[in-house]
Structure formats: C-alpha cells, structure tokens
SEKE-127557 format. One record per residue (C-alpha): residue in one letter; y, x, z. Coordinates in steps of 0.1 Angstrom, whole numbers, plus 5000, padded with zeros to 4 digits. Layout:
# residues N
aYXZ...
This chain:
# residues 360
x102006992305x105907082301x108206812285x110106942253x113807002261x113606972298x112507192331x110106912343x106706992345x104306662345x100906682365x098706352357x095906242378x094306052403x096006022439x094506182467x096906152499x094906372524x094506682499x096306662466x099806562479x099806832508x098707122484x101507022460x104406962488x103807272507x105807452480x108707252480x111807272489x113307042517x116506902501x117206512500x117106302470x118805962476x117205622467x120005462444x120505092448x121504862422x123204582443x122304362474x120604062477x123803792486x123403652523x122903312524x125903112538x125402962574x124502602571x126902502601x130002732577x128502492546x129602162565x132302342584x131202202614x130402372649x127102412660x127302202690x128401932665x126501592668x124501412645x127801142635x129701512628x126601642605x126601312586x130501282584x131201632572x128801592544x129901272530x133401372528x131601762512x129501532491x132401332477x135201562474x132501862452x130601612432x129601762401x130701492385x134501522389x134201892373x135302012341x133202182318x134102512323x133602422363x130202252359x128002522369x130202612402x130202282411x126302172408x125902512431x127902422458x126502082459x123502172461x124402442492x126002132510x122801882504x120502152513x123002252548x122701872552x118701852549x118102082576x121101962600x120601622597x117001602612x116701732647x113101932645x114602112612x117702172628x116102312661x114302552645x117202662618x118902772655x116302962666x115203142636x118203132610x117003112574x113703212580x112802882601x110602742574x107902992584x107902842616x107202492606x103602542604x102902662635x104302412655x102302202636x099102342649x099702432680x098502102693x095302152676x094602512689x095402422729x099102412727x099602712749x102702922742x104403162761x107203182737x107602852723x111202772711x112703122721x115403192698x114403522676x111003522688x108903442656x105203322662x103303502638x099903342628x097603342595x099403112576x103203262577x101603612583x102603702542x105603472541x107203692571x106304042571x105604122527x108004202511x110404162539x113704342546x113404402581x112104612606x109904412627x108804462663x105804302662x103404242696x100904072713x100203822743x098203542751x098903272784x097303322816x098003722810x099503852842x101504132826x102203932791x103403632815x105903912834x106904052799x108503702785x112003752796x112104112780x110903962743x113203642749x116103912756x115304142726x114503812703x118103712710x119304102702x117504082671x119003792655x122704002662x121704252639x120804222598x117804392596x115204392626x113304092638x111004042663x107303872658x104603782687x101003712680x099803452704x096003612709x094703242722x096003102687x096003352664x093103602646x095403852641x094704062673x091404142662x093204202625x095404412634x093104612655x094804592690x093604802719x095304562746x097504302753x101004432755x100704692726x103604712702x104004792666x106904902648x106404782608x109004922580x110604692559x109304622520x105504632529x102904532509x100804352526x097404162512x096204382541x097204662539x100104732564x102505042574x102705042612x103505302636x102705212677x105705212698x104705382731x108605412751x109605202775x109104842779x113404752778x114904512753x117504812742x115105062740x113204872717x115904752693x116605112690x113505202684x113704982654x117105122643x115405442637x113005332613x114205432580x113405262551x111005402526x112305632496x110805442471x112005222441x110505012409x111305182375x110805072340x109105402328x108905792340x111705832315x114205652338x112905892365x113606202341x117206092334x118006052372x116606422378x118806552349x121406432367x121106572399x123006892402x124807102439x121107082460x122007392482x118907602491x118307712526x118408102525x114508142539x114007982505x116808132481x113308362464x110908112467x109608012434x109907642447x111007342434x114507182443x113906782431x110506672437x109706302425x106406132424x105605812400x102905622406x101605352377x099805012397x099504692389x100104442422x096504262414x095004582418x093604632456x093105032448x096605022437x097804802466x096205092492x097705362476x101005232476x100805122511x099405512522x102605612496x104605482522x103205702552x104006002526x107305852519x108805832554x106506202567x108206372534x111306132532x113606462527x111406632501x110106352479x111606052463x108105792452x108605532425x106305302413x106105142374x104804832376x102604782344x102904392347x106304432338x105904742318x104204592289x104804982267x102105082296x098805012281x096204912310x093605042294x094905402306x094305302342x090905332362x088305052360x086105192384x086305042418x088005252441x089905512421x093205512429x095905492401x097205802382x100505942394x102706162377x104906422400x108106552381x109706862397x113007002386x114107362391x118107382390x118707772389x117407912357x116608262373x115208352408x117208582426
C-alpha cells in the first residue's frame, strides 16, 4: 500500500531471509544510509584515577587515598544545590575502594578492567572442574564459560575474538603466548576483546559447534544472544596483529531501536544528495531502502530473525539500513497483530524512498 502524502511504499509480511529479502534487494540501489547515534554510553573512570593513586600503589596507599577522598567529598558537607554531585562521587570513590582494597578483586580489575566481575565466577570453579588452565590470570584473556557466557558477549559493545583450547593440547599449549600477546593488545584498544573457551571446563565447544581445537570466531558487537549468535570463522594467519586487525574490520551492524515506523519515515524524508551510479541513472530502483522489523525480546522466533537480520545487515550494510520496534516498549503496537504460531517469524515492514520524481 502507498502512504498518503509521501513516496514510501510499505510491504507487510512475514520475514523470509533466504528468499523474500534477496528478491526485494536485487533492485536496489547501492547508496549508504548512516546509522544515526544519539550519544555514547560515558566510560567509566579508572579506579586507580578515582583514588589518584598509581597502580603499583600498596595496600597502606589504597586505604590512605580513600580516607582522605572519603573525608574531604562527604555528602554531608554539600550544599543543596551540590547534593546530588556529591553522593555520586562518593559513591565512585567507595566503589574504586571496594575493588582495590581486597587483593583477589583487585587482581582481577588489572587483568580485565571493568569487566572483571565476569570473571569472578570462574575462578571459583575452577577448582571443582580439575583446575587446569592454560590462560589463567593473563591480562585481556577472558575465560568464557556458561555462567558469564550472556554477561560478556549479549549485548556487548565489542568485537570479540573468541577461541578454543584445552591443556595437554600440543598446538593450543604452543599457541599461549600468541593469545597472551593479543589479550594484552586488546585491552589498548576500546572496542575488541579477546575470550577463550577452555574445552576441559567449559560445554561451549560442543555449543558453539567447533570443528577443532584452535578454531577462531570473530563475533560483532550488540548480539543477541539466548543462543542465537552472529559469528564469522577467522581463517588468516595465526599472529597477534593479524588478528586484532581482523577485528578492526568488523563493522558494526546498521541497525537501531525506534519508537514506531513513523520515526523511520521522518528520517527518510530527510535524506536528500544520494548520487546514483550512472549503470543505474534508468533503473526504476530505489535510492533509500530501510527495513523495520516489529519483535518482542521474549519472543525466540523474533530473537532468530533478528540475529539472521544481522547477517543481512552487515552482507547489505551499504544498501539497507534494519530497525527494530520493540513492542515491549511500544505499547501503541498491539500484540495481538503479531504471529502466535510457533515458528513464524515477525512481520516486517520495508520503506523505500525514490528521490527523483521522473526517470531519465
């Protein structure tokens, strides 16, 4: 159906990635639409910065930098208009002293940043599950198990390098310096980490359907996860750099959470200048493409169609822009519209905008 007052023709129905996306997409025209972000998530300060302290500062330095922190931002010697501030910032310099203060948090805070409490766990049970690690304590090597398997990789704004070993492996045994190099790399950059799956500890080698020791996955960031995972296998050379860079060239996916198709109509309107290549200046093709897909994140159909969304994002990254409307949030979105039967994927809608009123 067409949309009163605009050039954006609407097709509604149920996602099919193998056949109904390539049909549609052959037509289109390869121009780039840009994922708009509204903002960045803060960083969160370094613990040693909190204290002001060095990290090769002792235990006495820890506990004197944070009494004299303690006493001198005290929310209780704030005005009322400096309240607020105040409670933060006390509450960044107890926390900074939590973790510092106690050697086991404070080891693994070194080795893994702000992600450490992931690894708590696992140290925890390693005892109980033969105590055999090829990579224990190795700064930017994270241990990847059942338990932190979610906490690390959903939702997750890195890249991750993710592989697989097991002790008493000749060739995993030879590969430990390369992963302790590229786990120290890793923590140098903002957006790549590096995880190992221990195959004498862990499940997840049969999980993630491994073919051998040694094999490597490169996994985008903002996955879903619940099992459902993005992951392309890394086949270059076995080097710390050529591995990072690997990484580097993983692009995010073009996708983004809207409110309603509406949101996704207005950004269209507002795209103008997409040059046509001149094999397709008298093509009746489309210039925008943009595909919105309505799931709910309880939903496991809708959880495997947004995780194959993300194969189509980054294979079509220049062509089609994917965004998803959450009907948990978007309570105008009446459930009832969506498919009960098991298996059906969610209905989509794919908006395509045509800039030049004639064809030439």
């Amino acid at each position: 159906m067409m949309m009163k007052g605009t050039n954006l023709p609407i097709f509604r129905g149920h996602f099919l990635v193998p056949l109904w996306v390539v049909v549609v997409i052959t037509s289109l025209l390869c121009c780039t639409a840009h994922k708009s972000k509204d903002g960045a998530e803060d960083k969160p300060e370094d613990y040693y910065a909190t204290l002001g302290i060095a990290r090769y500062a002792s235990s006495a330095d820890v506990k004197k930098a944070y009494r004299k922190l303690s006493l001198e931002n005290h929310p209780d010697k704030a005005g009322p208009d400096e309240a607020f501030a105040a409670a933060k910032k006390f509450h960044r310099i107890s926390e900074a002293y939590e973790v510092l203060s106690k050697i086991h948090t404070r080891r693994l805070y070194d080795l893994y940043g702000h992600d450490f409490l992931h690894m708590e766990g696992y140290f925890e049970e390693l005892p109980k599950r033969g105590g055999r690690e090829l990579y224990r304590y190795k700064r930017g090597v994270f241990l990847l198990y059942e338990r932190n398997l979610d906490g690390l990789l959903a939702k997750s704004p890195y890249t991750w390098i993710l592989t697989f070993a097991q002790p008493g492996c000749g060739n995993c045994e030879r590969n430990v310096p390369i992963y302790s190099q590229l786990g120290e790399k890793t923590m140098e950059t903002e957006n790549i980490r590096l995880a190992v799956v221990n195959c004498l500890m862990s499940n997840l080698c049969h999980y993630f359907g491994i073919h051998h020791l040694g094999q490597v996955f490169l996994l985008p960031p903002e996955q879903e996860g619940g099992g459902y995972w993005d992951k392309r296998e890394y086949t270059g050379p076995l080097r710390a750099d050529a591995l990072l860079e690997a990484a580097k060239q993983i692009p995010a996916p073009n996708m983004q959470e809207v409110e309603s198709d509406k949101v996704v109509e207005r950004q269209l309107a507002g795209i103008t200048g997409v040059k046509r290549p001149v094999s397709l200046e008298r093509v009746a093709a489309a210039d925008v493409a943009w595909l919105v897909n309505y799931h709910k994140p309880s939903c496991l159909s809708c959880r495997q169609a947004k995780s194959e969304l993300r194969q189509v994002s980054h294979q079509l990254r220049e062509k089609l822009t994917i965004t998803f409307v959450n009907c948990d949030i978007s309570v105008h979105y009446i459930w009832a519209y969506m498919p009960t039967i098991s298996g059906i994927m969610p209905p989509t809608s794919l908006l395509l905008r045509f800039l030049a009123k004639q064809l030439h």
